[in-house]
mmJSON file of the N, C-alpha and C atoms, coordinates in Angstrom:
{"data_MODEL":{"atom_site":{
"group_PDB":["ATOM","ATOM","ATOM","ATOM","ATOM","ATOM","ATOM","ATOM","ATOM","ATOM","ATOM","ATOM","ATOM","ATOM","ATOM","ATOM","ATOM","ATOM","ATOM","ATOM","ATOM","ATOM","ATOM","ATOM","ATOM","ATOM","ATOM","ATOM","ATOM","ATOM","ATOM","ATOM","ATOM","ATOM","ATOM","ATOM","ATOM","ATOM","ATOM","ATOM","ATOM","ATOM","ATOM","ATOM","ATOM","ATOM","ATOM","ATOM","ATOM","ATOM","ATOM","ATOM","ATOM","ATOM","ATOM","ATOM","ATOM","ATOM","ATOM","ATOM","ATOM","ATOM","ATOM","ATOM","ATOM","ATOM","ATOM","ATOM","ATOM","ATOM","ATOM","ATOM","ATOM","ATOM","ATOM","ATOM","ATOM","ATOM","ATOM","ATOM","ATOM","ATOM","ATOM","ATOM","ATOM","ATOM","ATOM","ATOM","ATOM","ATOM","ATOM","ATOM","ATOM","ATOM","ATOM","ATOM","ATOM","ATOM","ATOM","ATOM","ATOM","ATOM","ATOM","ATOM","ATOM","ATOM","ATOM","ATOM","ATOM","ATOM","ATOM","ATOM","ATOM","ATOM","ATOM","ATOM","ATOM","ATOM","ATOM","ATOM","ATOM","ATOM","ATOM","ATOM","ATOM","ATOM","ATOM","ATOM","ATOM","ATOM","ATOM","ATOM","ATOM","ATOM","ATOM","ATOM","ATOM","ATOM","ATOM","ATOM","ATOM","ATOM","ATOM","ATOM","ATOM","ATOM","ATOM","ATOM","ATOM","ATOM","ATOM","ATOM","ATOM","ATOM","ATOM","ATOM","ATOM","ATOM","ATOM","ATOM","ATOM","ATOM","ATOM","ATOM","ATOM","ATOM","ATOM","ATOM","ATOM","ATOM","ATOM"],
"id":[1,2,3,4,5,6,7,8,9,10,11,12,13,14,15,16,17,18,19,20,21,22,23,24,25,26,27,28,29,30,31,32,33,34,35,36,37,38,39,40,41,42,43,44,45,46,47,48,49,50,51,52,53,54,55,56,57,58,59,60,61,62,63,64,65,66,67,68,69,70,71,72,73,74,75,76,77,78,79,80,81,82,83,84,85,86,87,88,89,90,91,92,93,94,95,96,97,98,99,100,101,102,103,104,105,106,107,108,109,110,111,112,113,114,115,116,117,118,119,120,121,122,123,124,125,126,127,128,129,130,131,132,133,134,135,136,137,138,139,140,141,142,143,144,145,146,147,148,149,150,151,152,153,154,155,156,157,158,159,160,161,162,163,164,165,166,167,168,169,170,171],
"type_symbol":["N","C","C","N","C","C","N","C","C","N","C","C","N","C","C","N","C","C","N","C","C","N","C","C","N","C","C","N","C","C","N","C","C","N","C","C","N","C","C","N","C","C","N","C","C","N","C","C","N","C","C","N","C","C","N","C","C","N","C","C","N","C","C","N","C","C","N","C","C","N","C","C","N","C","C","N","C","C","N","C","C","N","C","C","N","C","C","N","C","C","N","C","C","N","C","C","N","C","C","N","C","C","N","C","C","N","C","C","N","C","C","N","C","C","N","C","C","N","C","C","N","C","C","N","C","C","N","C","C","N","C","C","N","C","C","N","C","C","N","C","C","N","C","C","N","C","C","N","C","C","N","C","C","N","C","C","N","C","C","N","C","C","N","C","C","N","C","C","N","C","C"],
"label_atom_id":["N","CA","C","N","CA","C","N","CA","C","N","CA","C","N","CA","C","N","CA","C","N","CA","C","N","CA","C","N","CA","C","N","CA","C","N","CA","C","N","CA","C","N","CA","C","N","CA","C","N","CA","C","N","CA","C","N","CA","C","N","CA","C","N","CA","C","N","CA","C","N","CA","C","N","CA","C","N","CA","C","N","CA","C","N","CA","C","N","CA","C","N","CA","C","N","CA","C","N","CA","C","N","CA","C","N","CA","C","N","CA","C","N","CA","C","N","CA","C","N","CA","C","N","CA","C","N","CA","C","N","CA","C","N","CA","C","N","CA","C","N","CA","C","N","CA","C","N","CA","C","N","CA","C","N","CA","C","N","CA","C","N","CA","C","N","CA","C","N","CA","C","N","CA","C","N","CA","C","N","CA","C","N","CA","C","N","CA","C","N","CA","C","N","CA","C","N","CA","C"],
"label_alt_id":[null,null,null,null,null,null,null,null,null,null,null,null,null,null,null,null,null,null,null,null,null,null,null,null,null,null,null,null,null,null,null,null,null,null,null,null,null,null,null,null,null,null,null,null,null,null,null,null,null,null,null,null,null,null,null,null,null,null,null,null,null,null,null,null,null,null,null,null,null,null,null,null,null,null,null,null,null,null,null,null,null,null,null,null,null,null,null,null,null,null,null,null,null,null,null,null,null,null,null,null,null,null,null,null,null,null,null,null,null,null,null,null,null,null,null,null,null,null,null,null,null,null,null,null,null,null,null,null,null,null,null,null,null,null,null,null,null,null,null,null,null,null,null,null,null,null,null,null,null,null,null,null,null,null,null,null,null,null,null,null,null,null,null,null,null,null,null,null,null,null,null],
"label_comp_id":["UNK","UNK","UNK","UNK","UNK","UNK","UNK","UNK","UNK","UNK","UNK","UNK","UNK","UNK","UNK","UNK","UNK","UNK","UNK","UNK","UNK","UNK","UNK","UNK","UNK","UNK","UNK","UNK","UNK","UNK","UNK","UNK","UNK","UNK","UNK","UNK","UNK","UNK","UNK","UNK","UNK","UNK","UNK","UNK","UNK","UNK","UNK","UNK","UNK","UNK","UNK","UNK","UNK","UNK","UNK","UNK","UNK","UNK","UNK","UNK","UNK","UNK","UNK","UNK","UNK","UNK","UNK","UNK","UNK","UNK","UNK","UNK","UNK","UNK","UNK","UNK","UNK","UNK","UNK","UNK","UNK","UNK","UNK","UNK","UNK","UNK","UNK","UNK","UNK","UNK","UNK","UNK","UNK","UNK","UNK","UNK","UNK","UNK","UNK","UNK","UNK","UNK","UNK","UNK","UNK","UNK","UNK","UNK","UNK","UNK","UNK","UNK","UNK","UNK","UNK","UNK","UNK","UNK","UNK","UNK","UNK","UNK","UNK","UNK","UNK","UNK","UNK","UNK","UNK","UNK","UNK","UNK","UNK","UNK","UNK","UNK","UNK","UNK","UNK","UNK","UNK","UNK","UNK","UNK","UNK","UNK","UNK","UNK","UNK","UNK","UNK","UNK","UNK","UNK","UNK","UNK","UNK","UNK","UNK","UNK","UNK","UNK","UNK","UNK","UNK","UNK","UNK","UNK","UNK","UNK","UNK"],
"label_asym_id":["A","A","A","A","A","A","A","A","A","A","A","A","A","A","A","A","A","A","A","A","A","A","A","A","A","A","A","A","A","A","A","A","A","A","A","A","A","A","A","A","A","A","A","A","A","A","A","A","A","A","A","A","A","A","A","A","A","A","A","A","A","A","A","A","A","A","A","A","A","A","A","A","A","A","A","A","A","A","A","A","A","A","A","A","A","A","A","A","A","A","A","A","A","A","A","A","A","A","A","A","A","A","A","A","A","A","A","A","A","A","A","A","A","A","A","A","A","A","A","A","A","A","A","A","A","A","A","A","A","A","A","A","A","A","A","A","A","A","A","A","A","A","A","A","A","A","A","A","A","A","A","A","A","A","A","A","A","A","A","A","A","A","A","A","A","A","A","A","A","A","A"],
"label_entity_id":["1","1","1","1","1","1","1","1","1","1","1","1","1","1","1","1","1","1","1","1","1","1","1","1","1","1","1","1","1","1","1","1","1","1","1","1","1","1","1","1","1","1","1","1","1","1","1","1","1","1","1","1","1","1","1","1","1","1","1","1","1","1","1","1","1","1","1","1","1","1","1","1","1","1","1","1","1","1","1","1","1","1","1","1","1","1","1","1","1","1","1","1","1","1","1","1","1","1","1","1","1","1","1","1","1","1","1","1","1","1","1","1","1","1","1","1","1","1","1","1","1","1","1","1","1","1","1","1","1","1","1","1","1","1","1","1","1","1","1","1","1","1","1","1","1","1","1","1","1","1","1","1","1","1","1","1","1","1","1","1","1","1","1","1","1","1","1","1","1","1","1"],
"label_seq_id":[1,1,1,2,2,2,3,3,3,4,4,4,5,5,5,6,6,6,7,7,7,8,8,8,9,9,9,10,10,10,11,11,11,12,12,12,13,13,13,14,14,14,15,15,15,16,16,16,17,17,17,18,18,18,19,19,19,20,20,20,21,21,21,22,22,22,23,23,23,24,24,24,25,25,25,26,26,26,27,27,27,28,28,28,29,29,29,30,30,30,31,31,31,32,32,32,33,33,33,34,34,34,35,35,35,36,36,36,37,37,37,38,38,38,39,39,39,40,40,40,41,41,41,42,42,42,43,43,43,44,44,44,45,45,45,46,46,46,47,47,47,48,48,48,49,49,49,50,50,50,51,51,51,52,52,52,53,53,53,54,54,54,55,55,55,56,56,56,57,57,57],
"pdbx_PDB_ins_code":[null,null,null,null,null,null,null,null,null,null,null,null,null,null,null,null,null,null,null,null,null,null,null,null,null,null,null,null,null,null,null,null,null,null,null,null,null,null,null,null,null,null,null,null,null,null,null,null,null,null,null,null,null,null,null,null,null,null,null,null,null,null,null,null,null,null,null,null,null,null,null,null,null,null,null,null,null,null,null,null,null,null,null,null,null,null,null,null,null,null,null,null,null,null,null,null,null,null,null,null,null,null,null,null,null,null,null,null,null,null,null,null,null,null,null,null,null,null,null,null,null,null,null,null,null,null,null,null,null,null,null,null,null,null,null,null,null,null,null,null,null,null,null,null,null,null,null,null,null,null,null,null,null,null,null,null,null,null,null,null,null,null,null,null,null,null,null,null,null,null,null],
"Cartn_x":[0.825,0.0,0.867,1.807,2.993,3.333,4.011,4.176,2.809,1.826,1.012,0.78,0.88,0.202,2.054,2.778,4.101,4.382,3.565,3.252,1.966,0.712,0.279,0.951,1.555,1.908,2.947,3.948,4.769,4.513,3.318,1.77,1.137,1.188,0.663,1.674,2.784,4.015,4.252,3.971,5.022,3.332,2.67,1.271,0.754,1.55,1.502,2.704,3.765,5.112,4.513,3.829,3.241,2.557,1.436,0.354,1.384,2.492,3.141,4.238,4.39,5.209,6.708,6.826,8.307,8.116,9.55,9.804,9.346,8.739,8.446,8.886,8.885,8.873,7.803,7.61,6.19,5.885,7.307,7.289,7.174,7.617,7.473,5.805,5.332,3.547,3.253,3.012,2.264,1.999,4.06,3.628,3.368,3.407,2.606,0.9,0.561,-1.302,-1.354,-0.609,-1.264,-1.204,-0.274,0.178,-1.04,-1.192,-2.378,-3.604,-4.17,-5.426,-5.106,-4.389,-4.789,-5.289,-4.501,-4.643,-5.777,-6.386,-7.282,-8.318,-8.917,-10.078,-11.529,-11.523,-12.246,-12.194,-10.534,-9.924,-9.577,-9.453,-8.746,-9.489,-10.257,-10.595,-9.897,-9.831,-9.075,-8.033,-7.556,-5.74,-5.374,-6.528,-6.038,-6.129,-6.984,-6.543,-5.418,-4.942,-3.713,-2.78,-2.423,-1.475,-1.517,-2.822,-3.013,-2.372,-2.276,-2.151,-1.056,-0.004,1.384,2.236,1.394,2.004,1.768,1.136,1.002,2.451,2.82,4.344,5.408],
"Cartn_y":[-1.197,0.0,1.258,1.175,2.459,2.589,1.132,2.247,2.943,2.524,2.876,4.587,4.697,6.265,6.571,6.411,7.045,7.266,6.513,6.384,7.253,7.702,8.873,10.151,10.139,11.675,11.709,10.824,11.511,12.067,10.936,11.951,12.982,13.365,14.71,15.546,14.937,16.56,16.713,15.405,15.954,16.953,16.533,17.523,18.781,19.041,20.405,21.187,20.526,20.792,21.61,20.763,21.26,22.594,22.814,23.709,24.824,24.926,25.873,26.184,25.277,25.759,25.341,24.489,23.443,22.858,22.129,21.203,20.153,18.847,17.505,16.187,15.288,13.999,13.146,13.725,13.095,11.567,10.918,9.414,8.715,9.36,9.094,9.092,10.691,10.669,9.839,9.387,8.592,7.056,6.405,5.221,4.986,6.545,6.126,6.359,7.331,7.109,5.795,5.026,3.721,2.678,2.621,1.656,1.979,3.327,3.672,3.396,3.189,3.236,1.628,0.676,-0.511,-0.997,-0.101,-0.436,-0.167,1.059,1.737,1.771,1.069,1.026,1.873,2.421,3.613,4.806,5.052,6.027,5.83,4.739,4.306,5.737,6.407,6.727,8.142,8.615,10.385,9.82,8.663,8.561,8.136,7.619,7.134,8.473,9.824,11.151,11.595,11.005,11.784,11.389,9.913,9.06,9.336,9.705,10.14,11.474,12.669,14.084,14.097,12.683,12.861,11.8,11.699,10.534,11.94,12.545,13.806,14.408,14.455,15.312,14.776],
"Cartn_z":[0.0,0.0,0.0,0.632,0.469,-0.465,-1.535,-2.829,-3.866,-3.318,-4.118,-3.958,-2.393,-2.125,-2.902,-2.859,-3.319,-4.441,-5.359,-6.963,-7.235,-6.375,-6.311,-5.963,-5.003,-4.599,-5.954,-6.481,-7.566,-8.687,-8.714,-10.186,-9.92,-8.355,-8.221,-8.067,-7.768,-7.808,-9.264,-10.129,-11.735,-12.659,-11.918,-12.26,-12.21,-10.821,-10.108,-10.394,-11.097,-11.766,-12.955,-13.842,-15.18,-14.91,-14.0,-13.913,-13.305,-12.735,-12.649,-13.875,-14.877,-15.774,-16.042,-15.03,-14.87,-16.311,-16.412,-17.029,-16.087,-17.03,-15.86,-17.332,-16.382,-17.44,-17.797,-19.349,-19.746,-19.587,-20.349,-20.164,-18.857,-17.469,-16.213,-16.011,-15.946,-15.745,-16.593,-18.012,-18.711,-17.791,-17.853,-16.986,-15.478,-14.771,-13.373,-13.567,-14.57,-14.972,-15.269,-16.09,-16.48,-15.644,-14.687,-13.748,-12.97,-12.056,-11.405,-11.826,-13.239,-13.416,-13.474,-13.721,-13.344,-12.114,-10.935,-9.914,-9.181,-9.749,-9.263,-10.374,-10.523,-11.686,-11.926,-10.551,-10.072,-10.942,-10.925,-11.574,-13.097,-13.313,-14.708,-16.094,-16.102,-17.278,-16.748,-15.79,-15.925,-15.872,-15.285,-15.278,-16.668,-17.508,-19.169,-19.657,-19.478,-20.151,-19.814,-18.2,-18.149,-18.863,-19.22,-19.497,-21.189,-21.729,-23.243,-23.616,-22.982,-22.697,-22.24,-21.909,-21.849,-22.417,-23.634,-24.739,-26.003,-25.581,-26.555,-26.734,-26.28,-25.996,-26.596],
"occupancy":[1.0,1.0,1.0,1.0,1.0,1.0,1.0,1.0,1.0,1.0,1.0,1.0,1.0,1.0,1.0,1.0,1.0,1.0,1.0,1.0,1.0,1.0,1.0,1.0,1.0,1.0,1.0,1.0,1.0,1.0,1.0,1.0,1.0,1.0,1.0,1.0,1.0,1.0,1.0,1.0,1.0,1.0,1.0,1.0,1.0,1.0,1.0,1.0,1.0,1.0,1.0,1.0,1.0,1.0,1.0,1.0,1.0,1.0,1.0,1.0,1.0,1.0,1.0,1.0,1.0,1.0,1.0,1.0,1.0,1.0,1.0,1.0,1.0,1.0,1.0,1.0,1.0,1.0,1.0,1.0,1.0,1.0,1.0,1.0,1.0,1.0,1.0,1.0,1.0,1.0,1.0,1.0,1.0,1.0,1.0,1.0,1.0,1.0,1.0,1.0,1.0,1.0,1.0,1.0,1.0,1.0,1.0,1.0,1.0,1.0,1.0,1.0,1.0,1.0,1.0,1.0,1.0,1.0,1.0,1.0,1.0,1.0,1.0,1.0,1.0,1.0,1.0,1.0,1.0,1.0,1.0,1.0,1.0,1.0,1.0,1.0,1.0,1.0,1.0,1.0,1.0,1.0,1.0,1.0,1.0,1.0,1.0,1.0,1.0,1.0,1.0,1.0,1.0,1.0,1.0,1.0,1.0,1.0,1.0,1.0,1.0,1.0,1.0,1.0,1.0,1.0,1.0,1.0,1.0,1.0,1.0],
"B_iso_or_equiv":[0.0,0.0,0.0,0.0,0.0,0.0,0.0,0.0,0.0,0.0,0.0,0.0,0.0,0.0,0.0,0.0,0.0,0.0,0.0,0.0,0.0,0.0,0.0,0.0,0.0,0.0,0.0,0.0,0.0,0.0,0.0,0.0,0.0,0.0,0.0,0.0,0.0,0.0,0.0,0.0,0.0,0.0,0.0,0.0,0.0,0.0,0.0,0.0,0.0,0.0,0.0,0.0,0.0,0.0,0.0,0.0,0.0,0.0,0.0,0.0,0.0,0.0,0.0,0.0,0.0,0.0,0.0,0.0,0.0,0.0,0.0,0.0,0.0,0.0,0.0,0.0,0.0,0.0,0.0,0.0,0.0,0.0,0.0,0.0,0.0,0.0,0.0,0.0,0.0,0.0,0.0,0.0,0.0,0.0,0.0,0.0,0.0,0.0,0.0,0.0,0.0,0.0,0.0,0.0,0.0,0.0,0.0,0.0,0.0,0.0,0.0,0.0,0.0,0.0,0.0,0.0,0.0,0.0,0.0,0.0,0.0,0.0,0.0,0.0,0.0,0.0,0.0,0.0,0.0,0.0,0.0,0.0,0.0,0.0,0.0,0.0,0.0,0.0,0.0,0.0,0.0,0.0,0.0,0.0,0.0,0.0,0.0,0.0,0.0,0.0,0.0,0.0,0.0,0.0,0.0,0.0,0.0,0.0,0.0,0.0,0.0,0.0,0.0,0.0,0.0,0.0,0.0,0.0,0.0,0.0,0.0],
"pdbx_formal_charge":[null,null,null,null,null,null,null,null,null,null,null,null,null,null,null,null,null,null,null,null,null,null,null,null,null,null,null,null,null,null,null,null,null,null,null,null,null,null,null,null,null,null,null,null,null,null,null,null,null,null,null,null,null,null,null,null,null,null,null,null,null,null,null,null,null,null,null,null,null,null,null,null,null,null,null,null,null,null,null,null,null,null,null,null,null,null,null,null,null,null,null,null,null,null,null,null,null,null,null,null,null,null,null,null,null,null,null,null,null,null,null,null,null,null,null,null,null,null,null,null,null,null,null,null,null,null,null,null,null,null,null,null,null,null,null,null,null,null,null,null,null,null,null,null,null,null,null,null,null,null,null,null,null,null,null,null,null,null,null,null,null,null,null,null,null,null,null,null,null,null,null],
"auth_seq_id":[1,1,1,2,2,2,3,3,3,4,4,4,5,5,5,6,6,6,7,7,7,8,8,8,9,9,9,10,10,10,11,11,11,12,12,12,13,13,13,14,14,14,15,15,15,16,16,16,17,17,17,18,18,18,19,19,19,20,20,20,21,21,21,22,22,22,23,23,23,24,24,24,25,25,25,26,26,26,27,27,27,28,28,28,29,29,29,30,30,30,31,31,31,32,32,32,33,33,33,34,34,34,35,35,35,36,36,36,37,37,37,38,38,38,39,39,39,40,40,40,41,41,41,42,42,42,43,43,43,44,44,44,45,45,45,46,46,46,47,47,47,48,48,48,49,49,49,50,50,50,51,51,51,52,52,52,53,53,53,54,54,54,55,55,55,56,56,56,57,57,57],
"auth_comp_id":["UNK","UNK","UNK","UNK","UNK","UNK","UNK","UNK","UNK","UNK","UNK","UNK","UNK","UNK","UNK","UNK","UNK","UNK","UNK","UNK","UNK","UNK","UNK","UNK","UNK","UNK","UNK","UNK","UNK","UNK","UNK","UNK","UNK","UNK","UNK","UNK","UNK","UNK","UNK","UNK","UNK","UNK","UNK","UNK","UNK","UNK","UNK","UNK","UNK","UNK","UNK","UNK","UNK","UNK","UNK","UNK","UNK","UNK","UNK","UNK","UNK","UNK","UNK","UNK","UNK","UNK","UNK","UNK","UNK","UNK","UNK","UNK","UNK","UNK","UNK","UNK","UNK","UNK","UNK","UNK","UNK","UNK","UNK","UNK","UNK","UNK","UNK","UNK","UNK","UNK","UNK","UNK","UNK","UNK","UNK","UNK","UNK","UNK","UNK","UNK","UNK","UNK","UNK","UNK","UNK","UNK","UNK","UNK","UNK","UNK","UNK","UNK","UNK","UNK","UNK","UNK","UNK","UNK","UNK","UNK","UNK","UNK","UNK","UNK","UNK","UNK","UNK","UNK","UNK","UNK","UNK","UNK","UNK","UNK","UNK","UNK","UNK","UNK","UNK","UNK","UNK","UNK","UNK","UNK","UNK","UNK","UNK","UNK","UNK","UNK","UNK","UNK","UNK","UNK","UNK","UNK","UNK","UNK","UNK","UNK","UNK","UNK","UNK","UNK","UNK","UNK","UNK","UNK","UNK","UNK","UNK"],
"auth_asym_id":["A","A","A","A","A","A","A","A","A","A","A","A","A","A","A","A","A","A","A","A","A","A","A","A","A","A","A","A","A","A","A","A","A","A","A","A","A","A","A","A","A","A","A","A","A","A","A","A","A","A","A","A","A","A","A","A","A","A","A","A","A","A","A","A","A","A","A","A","A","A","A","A","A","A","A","A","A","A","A","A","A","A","A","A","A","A","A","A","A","A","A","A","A","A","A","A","A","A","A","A","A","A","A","A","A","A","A","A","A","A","A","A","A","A","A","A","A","A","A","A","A","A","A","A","A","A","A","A","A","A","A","A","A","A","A","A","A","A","A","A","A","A","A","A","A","A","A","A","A","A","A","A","A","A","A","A","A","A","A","A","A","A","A","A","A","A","A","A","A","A","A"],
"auth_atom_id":["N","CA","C","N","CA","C","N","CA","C","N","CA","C","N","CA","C","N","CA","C","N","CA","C","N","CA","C","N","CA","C","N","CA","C","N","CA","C","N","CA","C","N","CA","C","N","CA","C","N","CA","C","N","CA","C","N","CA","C","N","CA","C","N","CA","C","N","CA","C","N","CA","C","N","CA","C","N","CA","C","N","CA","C","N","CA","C","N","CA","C","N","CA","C","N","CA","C","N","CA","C","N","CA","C","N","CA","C","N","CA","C","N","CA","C","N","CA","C","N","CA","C","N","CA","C","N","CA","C","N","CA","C","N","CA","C","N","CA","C","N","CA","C","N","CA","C","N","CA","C","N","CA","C","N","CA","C","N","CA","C","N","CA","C","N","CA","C","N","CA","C","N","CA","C","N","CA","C","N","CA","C","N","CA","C","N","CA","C","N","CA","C","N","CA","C","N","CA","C"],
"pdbx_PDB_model_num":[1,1,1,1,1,1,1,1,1,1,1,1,1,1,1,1,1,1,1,1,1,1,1,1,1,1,1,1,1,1,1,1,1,1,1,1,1,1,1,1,1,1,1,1,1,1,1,1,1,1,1,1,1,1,1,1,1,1,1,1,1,1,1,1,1,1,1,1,1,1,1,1,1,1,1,1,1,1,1,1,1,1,1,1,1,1,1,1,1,1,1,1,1,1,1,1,1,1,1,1,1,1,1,1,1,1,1,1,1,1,1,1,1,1,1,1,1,1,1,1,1,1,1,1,1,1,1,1,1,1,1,1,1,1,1,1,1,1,1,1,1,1,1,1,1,1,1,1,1,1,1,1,1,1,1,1,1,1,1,1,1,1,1,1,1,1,1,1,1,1,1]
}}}
């Protein structure tokens, strides 16, 4: 369960990276959205826009 919240909070810092204007690593967010939406199937369809919206790049 720890790496999971740790594999969230890093999708929310490389997220909150973007919305301020950093450089972040797209290929990193893509495969923690996809890893996450397996895990979390709840979530799977905003974490597949995120993981889509950083295959864009």
């Amino acid at each position: 369960m720890l790496r999971r919240r740790e594999e969230i909070f890093q999708l929310n810092a490389i997220l909150e990276a973007e919305l301020e204007g950093r450089q972040i690593d797209h290929e990193h967010a893509r495969h923690l959205a996809q890893k996450l939406a397996t895990m979390f199937p709840g979530c799977a369809m905003t974490l597949g826009r995120v993981a889509e919206r950083m295959s864009e790049r």
